[in-house]
N, C-alpha and C positions, 0 to 999 in steps of 0.2 A: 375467483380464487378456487382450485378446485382443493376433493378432500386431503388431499395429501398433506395439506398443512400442517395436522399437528400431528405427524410421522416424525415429520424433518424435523418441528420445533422440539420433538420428545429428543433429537439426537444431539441437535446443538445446546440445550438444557445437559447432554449427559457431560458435558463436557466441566461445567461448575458443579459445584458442591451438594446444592440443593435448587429445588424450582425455584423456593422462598426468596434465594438471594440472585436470582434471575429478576424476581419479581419485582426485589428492592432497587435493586439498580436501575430496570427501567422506569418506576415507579407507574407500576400498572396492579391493581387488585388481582389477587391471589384468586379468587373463584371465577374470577372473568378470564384469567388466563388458562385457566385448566378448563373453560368451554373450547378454548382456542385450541388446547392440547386432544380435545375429545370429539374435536371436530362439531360441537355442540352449536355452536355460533364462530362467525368470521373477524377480524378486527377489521376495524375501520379503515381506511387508507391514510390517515393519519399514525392510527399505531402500528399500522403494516411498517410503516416509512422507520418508525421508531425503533421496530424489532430488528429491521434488516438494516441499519445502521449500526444496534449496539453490536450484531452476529458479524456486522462485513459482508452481510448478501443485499444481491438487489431484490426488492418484493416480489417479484415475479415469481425468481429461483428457490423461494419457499413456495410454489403449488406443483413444484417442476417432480416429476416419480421417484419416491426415495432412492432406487438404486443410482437415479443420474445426480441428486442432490449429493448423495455420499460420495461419488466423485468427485465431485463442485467444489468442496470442502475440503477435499485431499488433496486435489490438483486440479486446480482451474481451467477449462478445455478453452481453445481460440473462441473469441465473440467479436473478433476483426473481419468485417465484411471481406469476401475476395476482393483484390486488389482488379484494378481494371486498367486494363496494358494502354487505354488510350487516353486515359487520363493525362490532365498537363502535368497537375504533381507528381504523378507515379512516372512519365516520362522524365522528368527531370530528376529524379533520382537513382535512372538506373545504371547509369555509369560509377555511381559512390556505391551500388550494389554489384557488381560488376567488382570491382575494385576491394572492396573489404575480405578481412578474411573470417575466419569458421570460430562461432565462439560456442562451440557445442560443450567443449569441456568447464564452459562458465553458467550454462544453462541450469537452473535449481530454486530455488529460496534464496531467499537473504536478509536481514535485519540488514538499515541504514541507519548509519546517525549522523546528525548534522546538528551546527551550533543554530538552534531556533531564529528565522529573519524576524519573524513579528513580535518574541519575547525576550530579548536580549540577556544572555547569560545562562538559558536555559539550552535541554539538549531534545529535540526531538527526534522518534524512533518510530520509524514508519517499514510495514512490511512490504516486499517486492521481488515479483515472481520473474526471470529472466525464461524465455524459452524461445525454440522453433517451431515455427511454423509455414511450410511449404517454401523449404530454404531460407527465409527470413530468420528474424530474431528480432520477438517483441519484446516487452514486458508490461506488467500493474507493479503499479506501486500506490498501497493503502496509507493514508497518515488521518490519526484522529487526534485532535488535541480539545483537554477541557476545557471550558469557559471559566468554572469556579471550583472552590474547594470542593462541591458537594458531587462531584465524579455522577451525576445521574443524568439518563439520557438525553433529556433537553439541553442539558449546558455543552455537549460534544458538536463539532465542528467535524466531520469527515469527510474528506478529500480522496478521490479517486485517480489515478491518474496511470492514461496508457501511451507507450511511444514505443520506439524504433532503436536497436544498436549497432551500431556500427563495430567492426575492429579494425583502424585503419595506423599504421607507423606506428605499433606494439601499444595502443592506446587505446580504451572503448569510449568510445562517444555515445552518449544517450542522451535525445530530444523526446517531450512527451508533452502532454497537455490533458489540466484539467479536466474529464468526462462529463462532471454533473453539474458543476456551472458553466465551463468552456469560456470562461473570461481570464484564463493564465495561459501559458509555453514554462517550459524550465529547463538548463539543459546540464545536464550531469558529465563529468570526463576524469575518467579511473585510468588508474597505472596497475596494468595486470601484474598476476601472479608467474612467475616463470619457476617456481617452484614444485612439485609434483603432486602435493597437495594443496590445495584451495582453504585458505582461512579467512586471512580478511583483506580487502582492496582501498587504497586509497587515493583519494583524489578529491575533486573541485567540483561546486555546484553552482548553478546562477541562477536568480530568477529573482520574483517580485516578492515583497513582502506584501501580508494579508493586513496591514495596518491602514489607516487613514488615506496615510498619502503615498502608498502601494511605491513603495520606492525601489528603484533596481540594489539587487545587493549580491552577495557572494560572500559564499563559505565554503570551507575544509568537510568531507565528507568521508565515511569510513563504511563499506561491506563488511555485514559479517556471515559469509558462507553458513546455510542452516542444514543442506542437502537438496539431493534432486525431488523427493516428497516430504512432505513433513503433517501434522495436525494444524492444518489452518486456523481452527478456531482457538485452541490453546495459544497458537504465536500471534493470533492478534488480539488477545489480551492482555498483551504486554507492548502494543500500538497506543503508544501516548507519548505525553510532554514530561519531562522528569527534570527536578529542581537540579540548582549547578551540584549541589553535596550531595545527591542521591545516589545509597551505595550499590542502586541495583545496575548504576554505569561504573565498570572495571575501571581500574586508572591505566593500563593500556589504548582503550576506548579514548578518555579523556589525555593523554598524551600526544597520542593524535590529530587530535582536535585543537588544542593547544596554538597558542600564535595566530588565530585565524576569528578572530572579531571580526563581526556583519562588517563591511563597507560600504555603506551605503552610497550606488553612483560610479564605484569602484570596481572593476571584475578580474583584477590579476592579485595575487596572493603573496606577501613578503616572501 
């Protein structure tokens, strides 16, 4: 880990209230962190993993030169190997790339909500970045949900997940898969905005629930356009699981969503 570390940490710290309530949430001692912050000592690779979870960074990207962190933070640059033209997959998908059209004007931020597969009745809000890259169009999409009431960093489950979009028959198709354990696929399909402003997109999601018996399911899914940059770390501290009456989801949001109960086994929607 080089010194840079507590540069970056002083910056994603400025982003809450105080270091204190940095410290409580991960539950890590206040003088042990501020060696971290002084460059005085390194954290373990255990509380590495811990910092860059509760932040949304990979540990690395904390030793990475602050001017490229404070990019990192603002807008996340491609970490998509180049594609290789002879690949079999990359060969078989170049005629649906061929074929698609330009979704430059959907390119940005976005908050997603969707009816929770593994906590039924609940709404998860997961953040997700749409962009180009050398013609393409990737995206990340962050989702953290707690374990327990006590909201501290052990009890958080965080989920990375990068994929591909299409825009094919006025429709976006998006396939992705889990990055840090690589044991899911999910595939997302929105009804664009043909209006001249971007707010919010809805459509249909599929994939596995995180429960026992990992069962296929499908839900009602809702964008909600943030812009083309935004404070990453601000919008993903509002990346979490929020109860069915929680008034921090609109009843627009929840309208939405509305009629569209997990089906488990099921993938088409009344």
């Amino acid at each position: 880990m080089s010194n840079h570390l507590g540069e970056n940490l002083k910056l994603l710290c400025s982003h809450y209230r105080s270091i204190a309530e940095v410290c409580r949430k991960l539950s890590l001692n206040r003088a042990q962190f501020n060696k971290y912050l002084s460059g005085q000592s390194h954290p373990t690779a255990y509380n590495l993993k811990r910092i860059g979870d509760f932040f949304g960074v990979e540990g690395y990207e904390l030793g990475l030169p602050p001017d490229q962190f404070a990019t990192l933070i603002g807008a996340r640059s491609s970490d998509t190997p180049q594609r290789n033209a002879r690949d079999p997959i990359t060969a078989l998908f170049e005629p649906l790339r061929a074929q698609a059209g330009n979704l430059s004007r959907y390119c940005g931020y976005y908050f997603e909500y969707a009816n929770c597969m593994s906590v039924p009745g609940h709404i998860v809000l997961s953040l997700v970045h749409l962009r180009e890259d050398n013609g393409q169009f990737l995206f990340e999409r962050q989702e953290r949900q707690e374990q327990s009431a006590a909201g501290q960093a052990e009890d958080w489950t965080r989920c990375r997940y990068l994929g591909a979009a299409y825009y094919l028959q006025d429709r976006l198709f998006l396939i992705d898969y889990e990055s840090l354990t690589l044991n899911e696929m999910s595939q997302t399909i929105l009804i664009p905005s043909f209006k001249s402003r971007i707010t919010r997109l809805n459509g249909l999601k599929t994939g596995v629930s995180s429960g026992d018996r990992r069962m296929p399911a499908s839900t009602r899914v809702v964008w909600e356009y943030l812009g083309p940059e935004i404070n990453r770390v601000s919008a993903y501290r509002q990346v979490m699981l929020y109860g069915p009456e929680d008034p921090r989801i609109d009843q627009d949001i929840r309208d939405r969503l509305s009629g569209a109960e997990i089906r488990h086994g099921l993938l088409e929607v009344e």
